[in-house]
N, C-alpha and C positions, 0 to 999 in steps of 0.2 A: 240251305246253301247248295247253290251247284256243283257238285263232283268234280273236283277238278283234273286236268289230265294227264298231271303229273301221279296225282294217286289213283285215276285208273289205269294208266299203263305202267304203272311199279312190277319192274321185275319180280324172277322169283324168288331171284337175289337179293334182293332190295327188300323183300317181303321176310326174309328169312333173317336178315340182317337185324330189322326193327323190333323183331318181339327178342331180342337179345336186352336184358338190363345191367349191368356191370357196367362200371365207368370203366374210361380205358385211360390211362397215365395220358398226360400233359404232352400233345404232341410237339415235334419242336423240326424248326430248319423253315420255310417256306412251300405253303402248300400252291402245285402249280394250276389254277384254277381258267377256266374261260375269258374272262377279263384279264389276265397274265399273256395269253397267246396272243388273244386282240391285240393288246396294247404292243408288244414284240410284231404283229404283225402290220400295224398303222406305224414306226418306227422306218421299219425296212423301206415301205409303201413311198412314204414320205420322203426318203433319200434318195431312191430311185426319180422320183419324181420330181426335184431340185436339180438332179444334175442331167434330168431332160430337158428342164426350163431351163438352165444352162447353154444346153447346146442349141435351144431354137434361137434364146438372145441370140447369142454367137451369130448364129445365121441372120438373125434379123439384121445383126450391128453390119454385115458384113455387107447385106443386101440394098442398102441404106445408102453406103459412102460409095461411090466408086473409086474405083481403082485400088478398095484393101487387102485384095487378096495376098498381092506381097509385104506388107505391112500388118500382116496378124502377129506378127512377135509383137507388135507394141501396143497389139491391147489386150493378149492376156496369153503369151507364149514362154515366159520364163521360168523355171521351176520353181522357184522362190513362190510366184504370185498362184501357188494350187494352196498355200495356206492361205488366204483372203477366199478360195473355195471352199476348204473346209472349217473356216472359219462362220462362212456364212449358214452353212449348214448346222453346223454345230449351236450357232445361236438361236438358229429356229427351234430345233430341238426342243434346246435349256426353254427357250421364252414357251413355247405351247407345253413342254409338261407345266410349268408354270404356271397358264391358265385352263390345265384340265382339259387340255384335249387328249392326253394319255390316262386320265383317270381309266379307274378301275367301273366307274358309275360315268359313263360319258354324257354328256348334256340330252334332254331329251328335245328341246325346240332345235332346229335344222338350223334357225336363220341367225340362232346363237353363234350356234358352229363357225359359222361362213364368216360370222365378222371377228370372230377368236383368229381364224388363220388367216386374213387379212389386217388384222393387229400385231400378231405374230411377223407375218413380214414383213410389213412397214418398218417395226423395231428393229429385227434378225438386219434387216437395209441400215439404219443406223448403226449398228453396230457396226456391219463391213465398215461404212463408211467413215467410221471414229478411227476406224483398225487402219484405213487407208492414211488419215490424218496424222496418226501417230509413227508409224513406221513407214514416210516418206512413200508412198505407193502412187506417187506420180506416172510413171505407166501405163498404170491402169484407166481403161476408158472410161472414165463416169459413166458415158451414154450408154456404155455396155451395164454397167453395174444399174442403172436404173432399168433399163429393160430388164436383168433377171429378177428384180424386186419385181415389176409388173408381170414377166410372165409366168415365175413362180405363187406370184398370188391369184394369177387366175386358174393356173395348172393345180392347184393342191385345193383349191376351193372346189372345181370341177370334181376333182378325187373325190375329197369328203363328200361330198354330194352321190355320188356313185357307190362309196363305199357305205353311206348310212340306208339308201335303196337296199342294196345287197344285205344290209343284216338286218331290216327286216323282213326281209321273205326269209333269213334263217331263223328269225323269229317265229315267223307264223310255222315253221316248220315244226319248231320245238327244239335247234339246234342252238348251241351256245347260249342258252338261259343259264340265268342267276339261280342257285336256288336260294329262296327265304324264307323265314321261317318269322313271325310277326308275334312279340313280347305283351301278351294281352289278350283277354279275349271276351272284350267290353262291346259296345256297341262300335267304339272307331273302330278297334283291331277287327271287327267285321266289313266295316265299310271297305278298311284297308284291304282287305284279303278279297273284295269283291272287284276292288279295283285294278288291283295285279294278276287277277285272272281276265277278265274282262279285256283291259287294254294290252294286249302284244306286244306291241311297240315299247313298251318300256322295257323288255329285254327280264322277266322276273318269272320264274316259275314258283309261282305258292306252294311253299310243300306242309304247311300245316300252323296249330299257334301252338305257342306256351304261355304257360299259367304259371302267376304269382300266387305265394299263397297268401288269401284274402281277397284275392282276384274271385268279381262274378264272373258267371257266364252267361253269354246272352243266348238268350235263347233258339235265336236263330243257327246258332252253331252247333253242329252236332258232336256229339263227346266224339264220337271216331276223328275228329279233326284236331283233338288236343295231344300232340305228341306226348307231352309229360311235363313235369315242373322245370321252374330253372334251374334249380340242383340238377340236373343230369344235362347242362348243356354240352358236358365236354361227349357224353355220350351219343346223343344225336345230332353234334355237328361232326362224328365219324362216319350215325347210318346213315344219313342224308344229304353227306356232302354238302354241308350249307355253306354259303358264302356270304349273306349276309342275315343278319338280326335287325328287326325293327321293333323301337319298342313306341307304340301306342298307347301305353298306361304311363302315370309317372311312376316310376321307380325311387327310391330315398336313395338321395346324393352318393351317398356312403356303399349302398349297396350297387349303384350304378357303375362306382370307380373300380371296387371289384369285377362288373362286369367287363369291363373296359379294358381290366389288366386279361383277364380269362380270354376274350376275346382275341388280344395281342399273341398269348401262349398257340388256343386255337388257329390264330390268322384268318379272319374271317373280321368281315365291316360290320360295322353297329353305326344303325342312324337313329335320331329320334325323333318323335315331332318336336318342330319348332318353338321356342319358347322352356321345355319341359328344363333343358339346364343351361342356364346361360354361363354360367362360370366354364364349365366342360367344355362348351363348343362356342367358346368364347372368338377363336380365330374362322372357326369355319363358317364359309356362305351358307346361305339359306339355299335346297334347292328344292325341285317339285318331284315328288316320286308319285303320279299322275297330278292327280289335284291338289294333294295334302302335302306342306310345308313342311320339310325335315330339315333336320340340321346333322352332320356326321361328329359322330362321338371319337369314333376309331377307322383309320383307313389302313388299309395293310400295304405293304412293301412287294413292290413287282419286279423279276429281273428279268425286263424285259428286252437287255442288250443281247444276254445269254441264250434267250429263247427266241429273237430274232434268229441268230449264229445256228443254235440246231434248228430250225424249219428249215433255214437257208440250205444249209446241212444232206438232209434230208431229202429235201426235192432234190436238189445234183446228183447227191450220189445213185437214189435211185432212178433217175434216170438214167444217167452212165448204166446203172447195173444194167437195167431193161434193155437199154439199146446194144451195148457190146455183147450180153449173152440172148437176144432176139432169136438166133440161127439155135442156141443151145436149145433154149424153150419149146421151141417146134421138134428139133429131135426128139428129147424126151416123153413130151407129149404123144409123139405117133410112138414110142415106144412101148409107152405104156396101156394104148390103143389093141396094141398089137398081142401084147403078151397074156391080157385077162379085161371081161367083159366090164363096161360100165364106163364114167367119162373118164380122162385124161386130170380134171381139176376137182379135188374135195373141196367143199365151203362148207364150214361148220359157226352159229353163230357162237361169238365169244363174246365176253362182259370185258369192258375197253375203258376210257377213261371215265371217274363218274359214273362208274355201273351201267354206261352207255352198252345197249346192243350191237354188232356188227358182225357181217360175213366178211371170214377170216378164209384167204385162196392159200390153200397148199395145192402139191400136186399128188393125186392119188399113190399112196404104197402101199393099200394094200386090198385085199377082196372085196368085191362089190358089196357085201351083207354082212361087213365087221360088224356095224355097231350090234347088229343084233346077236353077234356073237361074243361078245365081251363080256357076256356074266359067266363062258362056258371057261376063259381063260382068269378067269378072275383072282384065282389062284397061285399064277404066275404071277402079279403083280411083286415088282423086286422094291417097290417104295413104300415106308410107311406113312401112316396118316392119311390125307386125301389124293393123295397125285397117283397116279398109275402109270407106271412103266415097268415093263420086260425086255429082256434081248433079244429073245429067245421066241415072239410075240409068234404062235402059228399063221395070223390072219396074215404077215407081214409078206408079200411078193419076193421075187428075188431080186428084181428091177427095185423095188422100193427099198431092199437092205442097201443097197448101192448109192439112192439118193439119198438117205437118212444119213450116213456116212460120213459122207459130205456136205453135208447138211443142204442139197440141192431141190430136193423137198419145197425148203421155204423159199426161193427164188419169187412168185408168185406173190409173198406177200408185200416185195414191193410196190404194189399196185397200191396196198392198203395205205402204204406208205404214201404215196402218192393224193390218194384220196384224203388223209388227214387223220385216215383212224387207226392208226400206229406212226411209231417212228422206229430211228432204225438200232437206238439205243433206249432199254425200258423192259421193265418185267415182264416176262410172259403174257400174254393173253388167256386166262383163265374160260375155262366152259361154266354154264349156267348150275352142274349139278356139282361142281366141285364150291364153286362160291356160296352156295346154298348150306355147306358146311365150315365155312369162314364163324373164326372167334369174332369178334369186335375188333381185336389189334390188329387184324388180318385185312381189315379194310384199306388200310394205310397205302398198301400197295397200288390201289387204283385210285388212286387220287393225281397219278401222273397216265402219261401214255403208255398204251404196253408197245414193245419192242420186237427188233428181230433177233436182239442179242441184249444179252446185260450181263449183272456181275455175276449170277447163278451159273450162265453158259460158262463163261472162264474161270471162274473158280472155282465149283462146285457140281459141275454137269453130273458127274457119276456118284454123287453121295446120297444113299438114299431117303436121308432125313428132312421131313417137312420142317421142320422145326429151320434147318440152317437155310432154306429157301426162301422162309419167309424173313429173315434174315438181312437176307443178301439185299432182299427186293426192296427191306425196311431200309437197307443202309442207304442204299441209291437213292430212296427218296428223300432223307437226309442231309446227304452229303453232294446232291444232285449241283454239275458244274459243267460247264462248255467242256472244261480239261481233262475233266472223269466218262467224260462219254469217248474224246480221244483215245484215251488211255485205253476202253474198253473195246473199241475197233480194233485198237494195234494188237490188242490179244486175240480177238474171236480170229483174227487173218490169220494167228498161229495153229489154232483148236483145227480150222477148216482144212488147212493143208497139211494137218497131221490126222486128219479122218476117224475123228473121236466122238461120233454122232453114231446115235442108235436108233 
């Protein structure tokens, strides 16, 4: 079988992680995975895009009648009448998660798509229109309310259509893939695994099978492609960030349900082929996961209000930051130009969400030929375990004691922010030689986005125990909440203007 390209570009991370065998305790809270951001991100998309259809109706209705320009109070100027707005929103919503156009596995035919968000609004329109019936909303212009049925159903049809373009070319990228991992390793769990490499467009990165015991092996499959049995799913849906399980063999009923409960603790989707339990996936549709009929056993829980709000978040703020400190960023940079040889901006690659690679911008503080001097300070390190830091650091500039301080340093990595490969609340961004020394419970942390600040920065900066870092970083992925990321800006604004950065 073809090498696939998820396991030949396995970090070294990701390599280091897999030959670890210990199970790791029953993770628990909601793991924030690729299909969680999507789905927060088709949410947002889609309201914005209701209340543009909105305003072209409006302009259509107005362009239609003459003489309404003084008479717009009486087709949709009252305040009263902004809940018949957000009511119609709100029922598009409810009706398309409904019919899975928020799923976590979104449909793979396009022309599916188009007539779900055209059924969607049709309905989301009957609904205003019951709402208008029942609470006397006589005011209201019909002719208005049918134009934003019609212009919202061609507006959000358009969208999906653009937005399904768009992810796949981050498909063929290798971006925002599933991983899976395929329960069998018969002649189907072959076919299967040739087909989720093969086709892109279904959005799947093959990362290997597992074996039942009693399970053949086909021959075509090479042992390096067998992760290990299913006794250790809870372990390698830590190294490999799985997101879902397919099982291609049958499995006994019995042993299935426990998979199902395992699954629920892990948070990660189980489908099977079609047919294999009818009683289990007794409500669920049939869908195609290329050619092959599956049925979903388990689908996991997305909170995708909370993770629209932080993107949302996110983008604003860093823009705000970039644009108000613009003038700041140029000083420093010729500052740093100025004081000692080499560029203005460090990029170092860091391991991000899902063991994902990315160049991380700070701004230089310190010597042009640190890295290569770090085993001669090695000895300075004032943290136990894997992390390094000093105060005291010789390589460090005097310009760069200043921005570390203040933590002005990381300014730059609002960009990343901006790009998608940080946010601005979230654990550290770890290096490739530190994660290479990661236990197994140690993965947990990147299973979300790393940050410009989190609860380590506030509450633990200066402690030099690995042990409470990794901690802090477990908690946050836990206890992860729109209100805990506030809470943790209103701190870091205190840390920063008391200049508690080294």
């Amino acid at each position: 079988m073809a090498t696939s390209e998820y396991l030949r570009n396995e970090s070294s991370a990701r390599r280091a992680a897999a030959s670890l065998s210990s199970d790791p305790a029953s993770p628990k809270g909601s793991r924030l995975g690729p299909a969680t951001a999507m789905s927060a991100t088709m949410v947002v998309g889609d309201v914005i895009t209701m209340l543009l259809a909105f305003a072209l109706a409006l302009a259509l209705r107005l362009s239609v009648v003459p003489h309404l320009g003084m008479q717009l109070r009486t087709y949709w100027g009252r305040p009263a009448d902004v809940f018949y707005l957000i009511w119609f929103i709100l029922a598009y919503l409810l009706v398309s998660r409904r019919y899975g156009l928020y799923a976590s596995v979104p449909a793979v035919n396009g022309y599916h798509d188009l007539r779900l968000v055209l059924q969607g609004c049709l309905t989301a329109g009957l609904l205003l229109c019951g709402a208008l019936y029942v609470f006397h909303g006589i005011e209201v212009s019909r002719i208005l309310v049918t134009l934003w049925v019609i212009t919202a159903s061609v507006m959000l049809g358009i969208r999906r259509y653009l937005w399904r373009r768009a992810r796949y070319r981050k498909f063929e990228q290798g971006i925002e893939l599933r991983n899976v991992v395929i329960l069998g390793t018969g002649q189907l769990g072959y076919a299967m695994a040739r087909e989720l490499q093969d086709r892109r467009r279904l959005g799947c990165r093959f990362v290997g099978f597992i074996s039942r015991p009693g399970s053949p092996l086909s021959p075509e499959i090479a042992p390096e492609y067998v992760l290990g049995g299913i006794e250790r799913i809870r372990a390698l849906t830590r190294q490999h960030f799985i997101d879902e399980l397919v099982l291609t063999e049958f499995y006994p009923t019995e042993d299935a349900i426990r998979l199902v409960q395992d699954a629920r603790e892990l948070d990660i989707d189980v489908r099977a082929i079609a047919g294999y339990y009818g009683d289990l996936a007794m409500n669920a549709p049939v869908e195609y996961l290329g050619i092959f009929p599956v049925a979903a056993l388990h689908r996991r829980r997305h909170r995708a209000a909370g993770l629209a709000c932080k993107r949302m978040v996110d983008v604003i703020l860093s823009l705000m930051a970039l644009f108000a400190t613009a003038p700041l960023l140029i000083v420093i940079a010729l500052c740093i130009k100025l004081e000692s040889e080499g560029p203005a901006l460090y990029v170092s690659d860091r391991i991000g969400k899902r063991g994902r690679v990315f160049p991380c911008f700070k701004f230089r503080t310190m010597v042009r030929n640190a890295e290569k001097m770090k085993q001669d300070v090695a000895e300075l390190n004032e943290r136990d375990g894997i992390l390094f830091k000093c105060s005291n650091d010789p390589r460090v500039t005097r310009l760069g004691r200043f921005l570390r301080k203040y933590s002005l340093d990381e300014l730059p990595q609002f960009l990343n922010v901006l790009r998608g490969e940080m946010s601005i609340v979230g654990p550290r961004p770890p290096i490739a030689t530190e994660v290479e020394k990661y236990d197994l419970e140690h993965f947990r942390r990147l299973e979300v986005m790393p940050g410009l600040t989190g609860l380590w920065q506030v509450q633990a900066r200066h402690d030099p125990s690995f042990a409470k870092y990794i901690e802090l970083d477990t908690a946050y992925v836990e206890n992860w909440s729109f209100w805990l990321d506030l809470k943790i800006l209103l701190r870091t604004a205190g840390v920063i203007v008391q200049g508690t950065g080294v």
